[in-house]
SETI-300485 format. One record per residue (C-alpha): residue in one letter; residue number from 1; x, y, z; chain. Coordinates in Angstrom, 3 decimals. Example, Ala and Ser with C-alpha at 12.3 -4.5 7.8 and 13.67 -1.06 7.14 Angstrom:
REM SETI-300485
+--------+-----+----------+----------+----------+--------+
! residu ! num !       px !       py !       pz ! chaine !
+--------+-----+----------+----------+----------+--------+
!      A !   1 !   12.300 !   -4.500 !    7.800 !      A !
!      S !   2 !   13.670 !   -1.060 !    7.140 !      A !
+--------+-----+----------+----------+----------+--------+
//
This chain:
REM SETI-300485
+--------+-----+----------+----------+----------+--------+
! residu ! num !       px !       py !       pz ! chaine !
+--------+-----+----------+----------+----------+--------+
!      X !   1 !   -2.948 !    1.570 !  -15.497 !      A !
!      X !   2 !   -3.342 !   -1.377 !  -16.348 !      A !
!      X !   3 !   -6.988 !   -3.936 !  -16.553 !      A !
!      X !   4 !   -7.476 !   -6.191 !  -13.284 !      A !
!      X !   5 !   -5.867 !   -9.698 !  -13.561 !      A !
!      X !   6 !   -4.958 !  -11.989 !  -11.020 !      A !
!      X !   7 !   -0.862 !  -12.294 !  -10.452 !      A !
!      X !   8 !   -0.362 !  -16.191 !   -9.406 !      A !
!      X !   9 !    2.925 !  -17.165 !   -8.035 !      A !
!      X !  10 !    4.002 !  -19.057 !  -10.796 !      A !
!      X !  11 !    4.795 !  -15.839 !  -12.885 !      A !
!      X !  12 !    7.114 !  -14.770 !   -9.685 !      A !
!      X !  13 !   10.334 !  -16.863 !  -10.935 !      A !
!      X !  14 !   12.254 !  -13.726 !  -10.849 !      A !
!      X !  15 !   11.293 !  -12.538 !   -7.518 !      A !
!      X !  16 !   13.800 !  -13.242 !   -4.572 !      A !
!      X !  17 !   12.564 !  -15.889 !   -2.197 !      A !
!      X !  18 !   11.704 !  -13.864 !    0.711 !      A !
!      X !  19 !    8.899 !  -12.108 !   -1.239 !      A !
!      X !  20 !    7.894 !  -15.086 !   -2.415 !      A !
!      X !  21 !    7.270 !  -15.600 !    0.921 !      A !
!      X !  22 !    5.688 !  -12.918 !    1.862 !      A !
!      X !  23 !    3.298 !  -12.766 !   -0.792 !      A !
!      X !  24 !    2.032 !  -16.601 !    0.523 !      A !
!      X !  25 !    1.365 !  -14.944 !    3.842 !      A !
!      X !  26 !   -0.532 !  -12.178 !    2.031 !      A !
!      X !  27 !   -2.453 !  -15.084 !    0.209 !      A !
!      X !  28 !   -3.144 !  -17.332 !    2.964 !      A !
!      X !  29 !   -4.170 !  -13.915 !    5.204 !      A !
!      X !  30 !   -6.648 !  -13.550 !    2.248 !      A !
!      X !  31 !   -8.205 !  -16.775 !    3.056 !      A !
!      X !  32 !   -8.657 !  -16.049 !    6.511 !      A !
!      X !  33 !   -9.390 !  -12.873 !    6.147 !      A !
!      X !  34 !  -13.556 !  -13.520 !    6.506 !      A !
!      X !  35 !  -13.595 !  -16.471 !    8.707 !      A !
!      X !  36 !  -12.064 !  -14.813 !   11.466 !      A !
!      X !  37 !  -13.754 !  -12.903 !   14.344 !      A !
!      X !  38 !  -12.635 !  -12.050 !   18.314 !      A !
!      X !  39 !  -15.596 !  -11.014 !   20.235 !      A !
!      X !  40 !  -17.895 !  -10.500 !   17.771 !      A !
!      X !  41 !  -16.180 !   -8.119 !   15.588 !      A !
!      X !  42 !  -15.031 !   -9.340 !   12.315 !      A !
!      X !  43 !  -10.766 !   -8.963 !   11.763 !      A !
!      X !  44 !   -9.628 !   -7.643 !    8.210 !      A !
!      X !  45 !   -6.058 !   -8.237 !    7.645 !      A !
!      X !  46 !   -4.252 !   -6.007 !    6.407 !      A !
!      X !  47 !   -0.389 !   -5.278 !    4.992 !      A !
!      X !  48 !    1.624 !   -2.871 !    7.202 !      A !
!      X !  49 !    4.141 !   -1.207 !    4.707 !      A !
!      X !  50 !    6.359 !    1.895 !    4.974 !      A !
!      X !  51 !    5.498 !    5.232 !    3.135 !      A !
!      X !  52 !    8.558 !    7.710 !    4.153 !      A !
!      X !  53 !    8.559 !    7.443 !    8.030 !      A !
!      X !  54 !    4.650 !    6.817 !    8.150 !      A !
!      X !  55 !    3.703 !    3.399 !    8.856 !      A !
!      X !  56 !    0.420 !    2.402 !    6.657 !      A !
!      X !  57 !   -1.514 !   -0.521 !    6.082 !      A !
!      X !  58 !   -3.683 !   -1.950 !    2.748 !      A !
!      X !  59 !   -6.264 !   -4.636 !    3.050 !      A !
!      X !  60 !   -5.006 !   -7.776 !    2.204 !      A !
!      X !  61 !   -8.321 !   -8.256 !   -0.393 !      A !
!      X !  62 !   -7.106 !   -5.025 !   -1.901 !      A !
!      X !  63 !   -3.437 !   -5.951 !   -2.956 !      A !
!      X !  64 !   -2.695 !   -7.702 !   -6.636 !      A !
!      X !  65 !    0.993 !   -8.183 !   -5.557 !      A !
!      X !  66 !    4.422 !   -7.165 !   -3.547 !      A !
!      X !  67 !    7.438 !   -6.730 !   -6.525 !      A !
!      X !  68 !   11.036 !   -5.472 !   -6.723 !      A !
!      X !  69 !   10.764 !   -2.754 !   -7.873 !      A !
!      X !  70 !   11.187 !   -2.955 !  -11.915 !      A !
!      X !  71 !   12.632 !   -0.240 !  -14.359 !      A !
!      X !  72 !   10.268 !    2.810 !  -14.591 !      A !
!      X !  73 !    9.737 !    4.654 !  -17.660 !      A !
!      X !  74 !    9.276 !    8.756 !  -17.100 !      A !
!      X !  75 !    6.828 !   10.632 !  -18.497 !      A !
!      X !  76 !    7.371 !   14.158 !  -19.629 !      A !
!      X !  77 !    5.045 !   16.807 !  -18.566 !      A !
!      X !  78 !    3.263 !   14.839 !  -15.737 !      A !
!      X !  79 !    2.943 !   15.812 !  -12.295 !      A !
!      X !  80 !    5.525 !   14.921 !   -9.996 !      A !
!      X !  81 !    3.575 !   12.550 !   -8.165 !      A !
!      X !  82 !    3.393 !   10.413 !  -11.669 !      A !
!      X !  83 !    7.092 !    8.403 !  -11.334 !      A !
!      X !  84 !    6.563 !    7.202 !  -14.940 !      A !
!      X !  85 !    4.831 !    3.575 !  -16.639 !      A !
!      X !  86 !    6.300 !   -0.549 !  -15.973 !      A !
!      X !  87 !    6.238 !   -3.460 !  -17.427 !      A !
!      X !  88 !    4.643 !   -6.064 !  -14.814 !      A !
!      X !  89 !    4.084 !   -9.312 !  -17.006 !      A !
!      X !  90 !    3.452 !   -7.654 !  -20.436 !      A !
!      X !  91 !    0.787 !   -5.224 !  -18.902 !      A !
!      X !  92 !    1.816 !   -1.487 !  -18.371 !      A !
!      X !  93 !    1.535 !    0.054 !  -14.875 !      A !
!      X !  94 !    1.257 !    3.427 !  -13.684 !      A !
!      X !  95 !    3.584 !    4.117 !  -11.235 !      A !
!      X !  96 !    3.057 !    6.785 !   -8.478 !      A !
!      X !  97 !    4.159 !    8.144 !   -5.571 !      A !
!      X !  98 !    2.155 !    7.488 !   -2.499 !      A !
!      X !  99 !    4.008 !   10.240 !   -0.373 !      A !
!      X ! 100 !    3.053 !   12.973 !   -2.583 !      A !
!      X ! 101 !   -0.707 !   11.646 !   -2.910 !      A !
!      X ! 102 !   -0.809 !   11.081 !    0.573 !      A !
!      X ! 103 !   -0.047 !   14.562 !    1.519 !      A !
!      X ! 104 !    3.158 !   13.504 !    3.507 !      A !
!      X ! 105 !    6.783 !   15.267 !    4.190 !      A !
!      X ! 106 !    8.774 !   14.259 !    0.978 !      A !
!      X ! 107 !   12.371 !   14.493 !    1.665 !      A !
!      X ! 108 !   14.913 !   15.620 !   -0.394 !      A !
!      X ! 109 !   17.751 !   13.655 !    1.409 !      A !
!      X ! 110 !   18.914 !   10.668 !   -1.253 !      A !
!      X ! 111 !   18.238 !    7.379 !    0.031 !      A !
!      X ! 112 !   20.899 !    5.054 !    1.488 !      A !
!      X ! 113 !   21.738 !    1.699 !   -0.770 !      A !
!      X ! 114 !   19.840 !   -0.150 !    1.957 !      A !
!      X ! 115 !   16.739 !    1.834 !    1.678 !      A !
!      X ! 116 !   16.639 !    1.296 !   -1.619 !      A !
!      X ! 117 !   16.697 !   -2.742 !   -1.030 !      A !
!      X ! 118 !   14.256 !   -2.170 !    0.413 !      A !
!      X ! 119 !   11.733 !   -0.545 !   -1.619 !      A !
!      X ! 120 !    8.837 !   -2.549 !   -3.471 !      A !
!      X ! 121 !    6.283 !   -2.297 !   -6.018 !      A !
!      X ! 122 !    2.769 !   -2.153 !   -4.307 !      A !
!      X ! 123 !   -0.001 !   -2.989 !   -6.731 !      A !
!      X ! 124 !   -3.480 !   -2.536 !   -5.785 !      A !
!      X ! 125 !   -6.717 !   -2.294 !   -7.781 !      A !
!      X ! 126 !  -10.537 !   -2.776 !   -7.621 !      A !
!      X ! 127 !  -12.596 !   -4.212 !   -9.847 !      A !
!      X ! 128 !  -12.029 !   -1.673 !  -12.733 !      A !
!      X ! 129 !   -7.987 !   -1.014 !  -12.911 !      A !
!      X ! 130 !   -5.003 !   -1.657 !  -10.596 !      A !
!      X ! 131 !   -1.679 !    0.738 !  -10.261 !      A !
!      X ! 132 !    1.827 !    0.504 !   -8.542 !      A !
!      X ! 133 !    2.937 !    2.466 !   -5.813 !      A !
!      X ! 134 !    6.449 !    2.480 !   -4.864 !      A !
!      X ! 135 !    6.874 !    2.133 !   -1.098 !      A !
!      X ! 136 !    9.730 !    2.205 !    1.245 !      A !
!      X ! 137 !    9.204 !   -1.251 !    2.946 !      A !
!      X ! 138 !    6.684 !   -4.404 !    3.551 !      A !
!      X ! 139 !    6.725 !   -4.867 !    7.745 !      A !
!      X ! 140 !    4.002 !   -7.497 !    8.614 !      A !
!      X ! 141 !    0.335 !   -8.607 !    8.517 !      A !
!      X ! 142 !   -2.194 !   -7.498 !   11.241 !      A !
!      X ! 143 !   -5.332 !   -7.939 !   12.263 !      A !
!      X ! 144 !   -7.791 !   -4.973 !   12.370 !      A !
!      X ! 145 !  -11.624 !   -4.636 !   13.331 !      A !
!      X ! 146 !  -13.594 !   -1.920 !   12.968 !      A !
!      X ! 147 !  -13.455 !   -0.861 !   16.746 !      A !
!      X ! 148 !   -9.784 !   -0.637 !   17.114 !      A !
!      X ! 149 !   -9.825 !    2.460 !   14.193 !      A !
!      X ! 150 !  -10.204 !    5.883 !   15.227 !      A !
!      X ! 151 !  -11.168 !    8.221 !   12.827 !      A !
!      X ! 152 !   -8.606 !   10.937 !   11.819 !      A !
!      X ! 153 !   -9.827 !   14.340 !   12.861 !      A !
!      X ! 154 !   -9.824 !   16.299 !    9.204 !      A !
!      X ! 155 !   -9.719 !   19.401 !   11.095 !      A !
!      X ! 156 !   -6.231 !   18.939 !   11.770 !      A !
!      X ! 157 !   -4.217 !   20.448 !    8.875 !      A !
!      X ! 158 !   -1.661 !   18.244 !    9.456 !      A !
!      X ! 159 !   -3.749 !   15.132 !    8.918 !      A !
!      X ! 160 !   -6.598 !   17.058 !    6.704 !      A !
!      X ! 161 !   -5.284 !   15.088 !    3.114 !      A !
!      X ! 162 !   -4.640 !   11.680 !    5.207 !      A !
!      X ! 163 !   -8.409 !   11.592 !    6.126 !      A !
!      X ! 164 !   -9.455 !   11.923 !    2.506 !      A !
!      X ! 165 !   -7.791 !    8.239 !    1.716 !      A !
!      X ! 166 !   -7.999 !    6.504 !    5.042 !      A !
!      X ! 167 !  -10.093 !    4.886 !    7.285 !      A !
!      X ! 168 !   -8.621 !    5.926 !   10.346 !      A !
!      X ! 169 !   -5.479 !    5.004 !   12.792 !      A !
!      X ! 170 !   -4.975 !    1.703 !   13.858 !      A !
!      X ! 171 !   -2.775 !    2.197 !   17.586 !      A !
!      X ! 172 !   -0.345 !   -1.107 !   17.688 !      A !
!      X ! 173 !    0.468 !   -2.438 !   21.050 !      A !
!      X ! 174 !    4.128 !   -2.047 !   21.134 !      A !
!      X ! 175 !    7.015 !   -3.660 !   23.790 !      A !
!      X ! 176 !    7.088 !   -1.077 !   26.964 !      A !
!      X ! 177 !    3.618 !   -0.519 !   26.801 !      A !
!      X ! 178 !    3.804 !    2.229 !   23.879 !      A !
!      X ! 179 !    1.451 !    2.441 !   20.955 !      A !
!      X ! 180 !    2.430 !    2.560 !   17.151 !      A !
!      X ! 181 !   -0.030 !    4.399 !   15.279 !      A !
!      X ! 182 !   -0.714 !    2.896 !   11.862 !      A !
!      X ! 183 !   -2.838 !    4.743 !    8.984 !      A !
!      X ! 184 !   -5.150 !    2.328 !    8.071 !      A !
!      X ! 185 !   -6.155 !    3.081 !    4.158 !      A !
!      X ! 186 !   -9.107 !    2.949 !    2.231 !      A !
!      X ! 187 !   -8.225 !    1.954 !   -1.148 !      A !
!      X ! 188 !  -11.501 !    2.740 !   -2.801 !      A !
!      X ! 189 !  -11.031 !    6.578 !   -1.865 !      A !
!      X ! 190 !   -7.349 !    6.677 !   -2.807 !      A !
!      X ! 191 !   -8.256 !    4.935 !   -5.960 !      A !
!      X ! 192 !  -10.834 !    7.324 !   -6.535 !      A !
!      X ! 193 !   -8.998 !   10.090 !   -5.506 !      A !
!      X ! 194 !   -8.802 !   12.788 !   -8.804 !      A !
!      X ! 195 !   -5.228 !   12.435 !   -9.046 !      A !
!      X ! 196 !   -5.319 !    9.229 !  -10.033 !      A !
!      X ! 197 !   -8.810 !    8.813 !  -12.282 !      A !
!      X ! 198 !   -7.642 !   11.619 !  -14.791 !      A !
!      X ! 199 !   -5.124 !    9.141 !  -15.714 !      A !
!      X ! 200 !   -7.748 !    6.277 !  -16.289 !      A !
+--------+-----+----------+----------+----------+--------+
//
């Protein structure tokens, strides 16, 4: 893992342009990110990405940077959520798997060429270290207050490990009427999560 610094877009020369782009949406959604309100409660904006077929979202405050996804090293001996070390601009990142820490279905089914485009680097941090989580896909930016998120019951075993590292589920207004449900995380618990600290 590697210390906190701040990942400008003039060290992205190698990124495609798209990303680029996405990353000064991210940036600009940072700015707004306090000044906005509806009704009295205060919107967070977050980054809806794609972990296996869940649909989860990081605060926008909370993410260093959106990358292709560059060469990973392996590790012997480490768990198999620990996908290995990077190189992202001379510092070395642990890399790990979301799915795994998350608690959700990891399938064994090889992915397509054009799920693999579609993977990225995640990096997010707080104010002591920052690590890289490879997702399956960046979808948008939304706009979350505290009263649209309803807490995940931890009773249910199906959803017991996803209320350890979130702050709830965000239900997206869909066309046809029909919700999306989007895990809304809180990256101070998953960063503080055991699985990761040991490796501090």
């Amino acid at each position: 893992m590697n210390e906190r610094k701040g990942l400008g877009f003039d060290a992205l020369t190698s990124i495609p342009p798209e990303i680029i782009e996405r990353m000064k949406e991210i940036e600009e959604a940072k700015l707004r990110a306090e000044s906005e309100t509806d009704e009295g409660d205060t919107k967070e904006q977050f980054v809806g990405i794609l972990v296996g077929d869940k649909e989860t979202a990081f605060r926008v405050n909370d993410i260093e940077a959106i990358l292709n996804v560059p060469k990973i090293t392996p590790i012997p001996g480490m768990p198999p959520y620990v996908l290995g070390i990077c190189n992202v601009r001379g510092e070395i990142t642990s890399v790990l798997n979301l799915q795994v820490i998350l608690g959700l279905d990891v399938s064994k089914k090889p992915k397509t060429r054009r799920q693999k485009s579609s993977e990225r680097l995640l990096i997010v941090g707080n104010v002591n270290f920052s690590v890289g989580f490879v997702i399956d896909a960046v979808l948008d930016v939304i706009r979350v207050g505290e009263t649209d998120v309803i807490r995940i019951n931890a009773a249910d075993s199906e959803m017991y490990r996803l209320s350890l590292f979130s702050r709830g589920i965000f239900t997206r207004p869909e066309e046809g009427g029909r919700g999306n449900d989007i895990i809304i995380i809180d990256t101070d618990k998953l960063l503080n999560a055991p699985e990761i600290i040991q490796f501090l």
